[in-house]
C-alpha positions, 0 to 999 in steps of 0.5 A: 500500500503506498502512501503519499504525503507532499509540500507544495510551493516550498520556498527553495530551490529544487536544486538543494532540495534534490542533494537532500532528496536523492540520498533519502531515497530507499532508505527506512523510516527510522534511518531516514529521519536519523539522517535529516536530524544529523544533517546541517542542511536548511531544508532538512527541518522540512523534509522531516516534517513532512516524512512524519506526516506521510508515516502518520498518514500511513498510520492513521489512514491505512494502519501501517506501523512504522517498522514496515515503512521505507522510501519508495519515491521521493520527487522534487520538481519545479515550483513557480519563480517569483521574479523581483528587481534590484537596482543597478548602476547607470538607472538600470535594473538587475532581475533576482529569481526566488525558486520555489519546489513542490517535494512529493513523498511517497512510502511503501510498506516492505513485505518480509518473505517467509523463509522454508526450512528443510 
């Protein structure tokens, strides 16, 4: 069962967001948010609230414990670019890009295969 949690409009680049996002990926819950708590990076604060609520999404909505939960997905995209100015030299005008990311998570519950002994 796949559950899905995501942060929309997140005001970061989706450049430093995706260093973050690509060694999440496939990891274990428990793991995943040791590494965001160690971590010194800004948007770990982030990506770790929003990891916990997808696992509370898991267990609230589907009754999945947390032991069973990894990583499946993790996709940073784009988000709108607002667009401001900065005054330059000779009247002119220099543009300033502020980046937004929309972060989509997406947890998978692991099945353990049962092992037959001879």
């Amino acid at each position: 069962m796949q559950v899905k949690a995501s942060l929309k409009n997140y005001r970061r680049s989706a450049r430093k967001v995706r260093e973050i996002a690509n060694v999440l990926r496939g990891m274990k819950i428990e793991k995943a948010v040791h590494q965001l708590m160690v971590w010194d990076k800004g948007s770990c604060q982030d990506l770790l609230n929003l990891l916990k609520s997808a696992v509370a999404n898991a267990e609230n909505n589907f009754k999945i414990k947390e032991d069973n939960l990894y990583i499946t997905e993790i996709r940073v995209n784009e988000g709108a670019t607002l667009k401001r100015s900065r005054p330059r030299a000779h009247g002119r005008a220099a543009q300033i890009l502020k980046r937004t990311c929309h972060v989509e998570l997406t947890l998978d519950e692991k099945q353990e295969v049962e092992k037959k002994q001879l």
